[in-house]
C-alpha positions as CSV (number, residue, x, y, z in Angstrom):
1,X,17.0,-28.8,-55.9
2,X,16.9,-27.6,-52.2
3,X,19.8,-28.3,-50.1
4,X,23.6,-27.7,-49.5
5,X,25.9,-26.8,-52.2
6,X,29.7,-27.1,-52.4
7,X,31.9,-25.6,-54.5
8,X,29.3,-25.1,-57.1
9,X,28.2,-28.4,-57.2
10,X,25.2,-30.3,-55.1
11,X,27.2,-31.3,-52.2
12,X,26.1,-32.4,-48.3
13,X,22.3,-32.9,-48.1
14,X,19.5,-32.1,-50.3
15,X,16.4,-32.8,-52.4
16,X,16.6,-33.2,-56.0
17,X,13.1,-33.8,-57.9
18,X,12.7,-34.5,-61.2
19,X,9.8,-33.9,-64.2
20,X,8.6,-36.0,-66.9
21,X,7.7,-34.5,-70.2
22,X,4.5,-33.8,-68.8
23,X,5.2,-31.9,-66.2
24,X,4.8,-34.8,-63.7
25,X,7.5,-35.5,-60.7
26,X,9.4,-38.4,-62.4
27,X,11.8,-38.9,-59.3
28,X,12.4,-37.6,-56.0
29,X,15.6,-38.5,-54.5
30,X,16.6,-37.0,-50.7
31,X,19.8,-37.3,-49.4
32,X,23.3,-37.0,-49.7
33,X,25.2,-35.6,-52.8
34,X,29.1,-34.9,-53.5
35,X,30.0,-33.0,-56.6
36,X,26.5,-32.8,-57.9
37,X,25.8,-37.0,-57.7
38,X,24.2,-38.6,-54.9
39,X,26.6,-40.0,-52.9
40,X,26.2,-41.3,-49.3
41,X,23.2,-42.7,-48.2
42,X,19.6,-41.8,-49.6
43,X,16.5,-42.2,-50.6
44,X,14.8,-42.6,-54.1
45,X,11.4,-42.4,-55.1
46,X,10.7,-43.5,-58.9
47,X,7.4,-42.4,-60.1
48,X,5.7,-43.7,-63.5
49,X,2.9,-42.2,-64.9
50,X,1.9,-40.2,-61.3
51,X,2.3,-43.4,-59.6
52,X,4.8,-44.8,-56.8
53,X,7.2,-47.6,-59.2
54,X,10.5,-47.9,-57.3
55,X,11.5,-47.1,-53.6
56,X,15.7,-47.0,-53.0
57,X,16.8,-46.6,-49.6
58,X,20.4,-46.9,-49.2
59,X,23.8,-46.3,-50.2
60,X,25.0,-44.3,-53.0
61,X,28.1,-43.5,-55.2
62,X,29.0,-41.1,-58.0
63,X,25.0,-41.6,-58.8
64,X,24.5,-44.9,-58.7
65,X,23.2,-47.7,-55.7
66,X,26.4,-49.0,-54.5
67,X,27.1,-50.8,-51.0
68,X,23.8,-51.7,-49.1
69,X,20.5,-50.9,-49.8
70,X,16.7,-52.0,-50.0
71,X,15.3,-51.9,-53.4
72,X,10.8,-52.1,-54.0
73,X,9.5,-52.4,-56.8
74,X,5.8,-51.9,-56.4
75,X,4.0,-52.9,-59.4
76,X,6.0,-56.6,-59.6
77,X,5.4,-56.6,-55.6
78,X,9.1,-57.4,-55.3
79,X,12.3,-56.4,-52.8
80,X,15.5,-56.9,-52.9
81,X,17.8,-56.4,-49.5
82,X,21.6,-56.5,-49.9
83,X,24.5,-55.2,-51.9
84,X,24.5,-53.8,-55.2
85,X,27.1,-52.2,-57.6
86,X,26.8,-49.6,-60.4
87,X,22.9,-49.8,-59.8
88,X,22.7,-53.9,-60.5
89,X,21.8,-56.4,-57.6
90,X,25.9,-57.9,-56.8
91,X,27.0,-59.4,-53.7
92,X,24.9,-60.7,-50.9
93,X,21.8,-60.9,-51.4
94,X,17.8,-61.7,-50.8
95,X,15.1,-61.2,-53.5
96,X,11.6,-61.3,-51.8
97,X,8.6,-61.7,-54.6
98,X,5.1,-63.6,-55.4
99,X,7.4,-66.6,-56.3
100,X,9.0,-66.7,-53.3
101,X,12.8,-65.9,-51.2
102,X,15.7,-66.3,-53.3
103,X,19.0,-65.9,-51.1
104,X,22.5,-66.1,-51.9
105,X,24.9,-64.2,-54.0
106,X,23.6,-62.4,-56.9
107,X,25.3,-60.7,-60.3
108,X,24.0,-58.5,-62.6
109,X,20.2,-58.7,-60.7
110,X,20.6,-62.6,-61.1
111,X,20.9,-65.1,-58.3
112,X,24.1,-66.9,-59.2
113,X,24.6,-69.2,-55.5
114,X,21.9,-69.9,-53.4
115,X,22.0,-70.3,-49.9
């Protein structure tokens, strides 16, 4: 971790990276943190096996995607845009993947109204 600290803990901006068993960077996340979570806005970079998996950019609380953000998911060559909750795809909502646009209001990462 490079960045801020407050009261002992992660706080303000920073970089956190991450290591697989193997030594390899398993996540990169740059941002903001409060009391040692990400909180605030942010970015995330998943990596799986050296390679680029997930891309998060947006908000965050007490560690997990909450609010508005833009999720990728590079091997399935899908995005979702809109609001999520405890990490899960809830509120308003558009997925965007080889299938096709699915807009509306989604739950749990499933499209539950459409638009």
């Amino acid at each position: 971790y490079v960045g801020e600290y407050k009261d002992g803990d992660l706080g303000g901006k920073g970089t956190w990276i991450s290591f697989d068993e193997q030594g390899r960077v398993a996540e990169i996340y740059v941002g903001e943190f409060s009391e040692g979570l990400p909180s605030g806005t942010g970015v995330l970079v998943g990596l799986l096996d050296g390679l680029v998996e997930e891309v998060y950019r947006g908000e965050w609380k007490d560690g997990s995607k909450e609010g508005y953000g833009i999720e990728v998911w590079v091997q399935d060559n899908e995005m979702y845009v809109g609001e999520l909750k405890e990490d899960l795809w809830n509120g308003k909502g558009t997925l965007y993947s080889p299938e096709g646009e699915q807009t509306g209001i989604f739950k749990d990462d499933e499209l539950i109204l459409s638009k």
